[in-house]
C-alpha positions in Angstrom: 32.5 110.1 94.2 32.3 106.7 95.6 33.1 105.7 99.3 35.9 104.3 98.7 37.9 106.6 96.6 37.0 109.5 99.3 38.2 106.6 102.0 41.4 106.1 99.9 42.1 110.1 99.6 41.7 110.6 102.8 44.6 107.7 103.9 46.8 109.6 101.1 46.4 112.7 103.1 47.4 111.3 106.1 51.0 110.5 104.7 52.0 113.4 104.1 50.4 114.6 107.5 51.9 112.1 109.6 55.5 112.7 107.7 54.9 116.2 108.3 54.7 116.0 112.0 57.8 113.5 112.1 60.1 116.2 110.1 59.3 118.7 112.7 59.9 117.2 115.5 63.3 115.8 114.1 65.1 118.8 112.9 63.5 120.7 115.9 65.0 118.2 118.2 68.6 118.2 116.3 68.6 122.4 116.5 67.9 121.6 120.5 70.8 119.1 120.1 73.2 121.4 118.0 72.8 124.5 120.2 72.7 122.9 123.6 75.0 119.8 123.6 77.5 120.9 121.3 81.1 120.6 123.2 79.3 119.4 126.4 80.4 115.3 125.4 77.6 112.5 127.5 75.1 114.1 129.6 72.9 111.7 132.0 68.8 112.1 131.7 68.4 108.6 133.2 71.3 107.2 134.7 72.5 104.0 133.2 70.0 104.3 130.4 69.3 106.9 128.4 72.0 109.9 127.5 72.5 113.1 125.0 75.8 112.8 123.6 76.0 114.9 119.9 77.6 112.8 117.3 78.0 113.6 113.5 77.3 110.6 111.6 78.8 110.6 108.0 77.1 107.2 107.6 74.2 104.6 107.6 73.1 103.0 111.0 75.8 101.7 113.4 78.0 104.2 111.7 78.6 101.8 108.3 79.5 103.0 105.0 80.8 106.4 106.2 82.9 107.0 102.9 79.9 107.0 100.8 77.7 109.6 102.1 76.7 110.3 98.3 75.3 107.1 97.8 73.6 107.3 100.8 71.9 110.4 100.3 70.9 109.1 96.7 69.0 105.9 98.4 67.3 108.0 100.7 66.4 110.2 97.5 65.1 106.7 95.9 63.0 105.7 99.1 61.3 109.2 98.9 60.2 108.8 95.7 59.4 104.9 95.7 56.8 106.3 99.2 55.2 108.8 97.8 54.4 106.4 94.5 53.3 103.8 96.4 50.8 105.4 98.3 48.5 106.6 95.3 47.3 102.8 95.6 46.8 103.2 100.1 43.6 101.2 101.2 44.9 100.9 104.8 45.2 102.9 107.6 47.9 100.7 109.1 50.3 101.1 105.8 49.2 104.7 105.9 50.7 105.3 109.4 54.0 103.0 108.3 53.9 104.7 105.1 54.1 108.6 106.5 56.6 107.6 109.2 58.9 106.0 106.9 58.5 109.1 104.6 59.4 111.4 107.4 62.3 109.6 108.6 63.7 109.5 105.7 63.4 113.1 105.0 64.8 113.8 108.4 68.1 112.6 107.5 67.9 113.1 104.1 67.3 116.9 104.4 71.0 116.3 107.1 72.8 114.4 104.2 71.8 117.9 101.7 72.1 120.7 103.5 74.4 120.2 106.5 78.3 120.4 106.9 80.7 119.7 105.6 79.3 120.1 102.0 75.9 120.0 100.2 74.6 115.9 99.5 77.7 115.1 101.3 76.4 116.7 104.8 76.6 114.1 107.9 73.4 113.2 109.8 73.1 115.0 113.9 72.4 112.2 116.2 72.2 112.7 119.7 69.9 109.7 121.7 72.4 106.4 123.5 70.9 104.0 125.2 73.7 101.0 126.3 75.4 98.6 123.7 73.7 100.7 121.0 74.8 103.0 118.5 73.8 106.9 119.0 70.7 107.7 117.2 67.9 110.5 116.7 64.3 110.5 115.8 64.0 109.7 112.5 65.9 106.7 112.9 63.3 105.7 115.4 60.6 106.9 113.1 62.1 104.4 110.3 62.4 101.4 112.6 59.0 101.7 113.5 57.7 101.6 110.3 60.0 99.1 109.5 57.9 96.6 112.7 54.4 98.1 111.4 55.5 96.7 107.5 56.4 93.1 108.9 53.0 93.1 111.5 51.2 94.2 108.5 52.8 91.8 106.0 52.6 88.7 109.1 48.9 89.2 108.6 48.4 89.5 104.9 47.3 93.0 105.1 48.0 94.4 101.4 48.7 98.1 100.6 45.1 98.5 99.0 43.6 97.2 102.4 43.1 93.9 101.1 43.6 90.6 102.4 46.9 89.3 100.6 44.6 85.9 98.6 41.4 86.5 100.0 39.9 86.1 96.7 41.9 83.5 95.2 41.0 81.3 98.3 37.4 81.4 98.1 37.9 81.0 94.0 39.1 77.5 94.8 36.5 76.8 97.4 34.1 77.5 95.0 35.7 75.1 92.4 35.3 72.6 95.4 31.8 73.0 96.0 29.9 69.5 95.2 26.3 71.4 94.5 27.7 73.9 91.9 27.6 72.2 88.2 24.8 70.4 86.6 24.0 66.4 87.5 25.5 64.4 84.8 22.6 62.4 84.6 20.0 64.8 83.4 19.1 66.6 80.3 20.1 69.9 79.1 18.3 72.8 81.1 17.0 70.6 83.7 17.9 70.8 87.6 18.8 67.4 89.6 15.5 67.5 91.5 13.9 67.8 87.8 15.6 64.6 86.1 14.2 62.7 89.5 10.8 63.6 89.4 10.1 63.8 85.5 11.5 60.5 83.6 8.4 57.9 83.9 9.2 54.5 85.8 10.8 52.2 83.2 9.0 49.3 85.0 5.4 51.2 84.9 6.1 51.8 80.7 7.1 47.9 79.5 4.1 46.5 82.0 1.4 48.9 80.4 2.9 48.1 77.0 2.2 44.2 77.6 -1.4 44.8 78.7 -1.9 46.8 75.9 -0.7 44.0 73.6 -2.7 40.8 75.6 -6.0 43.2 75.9 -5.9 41.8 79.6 -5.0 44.0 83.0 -2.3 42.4 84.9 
């Protein structure tokens, strides 16, 4: 087994690893939410910036679509799927970190939308983090939106799933095509290098004056 494959099953380890660790932490912090905040409206950890207050959210972010749940549910389903495909082809350990925290953010909520009230698939997602002027939230949202920032850092700097440099190779095709010294000088013969057609074809001058002495019988 090559270096690189072991290299690139070791990144598709770390997804489900990383996701892993996000899912726990979630659902362990919305049980903490659920049992200890329930009925208890805003409480303060830092005044003026940061509260618990337990909201169900039937929706997406900032509370939109809250009539259709199901569809909700069934995108989340989709991303799943679509993550866990994608990363047969990881080469990075940057899109292996974004990769495992998108995938456990989206389980997070997606295991809320399944199996919590008011009805299976149609369950609404425990949020319980406000900061001001911004919507209640929990930790797999924060998980997704920082996936979300390492995906555009990683895309800003051409950093391709597979580790690769987004046209890395097609640049240095064209500089190649560019390069003055690669193909043959039109002025020699077939097989032979520049430096050879210099050095090898007699002096035209040097021929026609021995061919006159040769004809005269007299050295010029």
């Amino acid at each position: 087994m090559t270096e690189a494959i072991k290299t690139r099953n070791r990144l598709r380890f770390l997804v489900p690893v990383i996701a892993a660790l996000v899912l726990l932490a979630d659902q362990t912090s919305k049980w903490a939410a659920v049992e200890h905040l329930a009925g208890r409206g805003r409480v303060d950890v830092i005044d003026g910036v940061l509260w618990l207050h337990l909201t169900r959210n039937a929706g997406a972010a900032f509370s939109m679509a809250t009539g259709a749940t199901w569809l909700l549910t069934l995108v989340a389903l989709v991303v799943v799927v679509a993550i866990i495909r994608v990363s047969r082809k990881l080469g990075s350990r940057g899109w292996a970190l974004a990769l495992g925290l998108l995938l456990g953010g989206a389980l997070g909520n997606l295991g809320d939308r399944l199996f919590r009230a008011p009805s299976f698939f149609h369950g609404h997602v425990i949020d319980f983090l406000e900061f001001p002027h911004w919507p209640i939230f929990n930790l797999a949202d924060s998980s997704i939106v920082t996936a979300a920032v390492l995906i555009a850092l990683l895309s800003v700097r051409g950093i391709g799933i597979d580790g690769q440099r987004l046209g890395s190779t097609q640049g240095s095709a064209r500089t190649d095509d560019l390069d003055p010294t690669d193909g043959p000088d039109p002025a020699a013969g077939p097989g032979d290098s520049p430096a050879d057609s210099a050095t090898d074809r007699p002096d035209a001058g040097s021929a026609e004056r021995t061919d006159r002495s040769d004809r005269s019988g007299v050295p010029e």
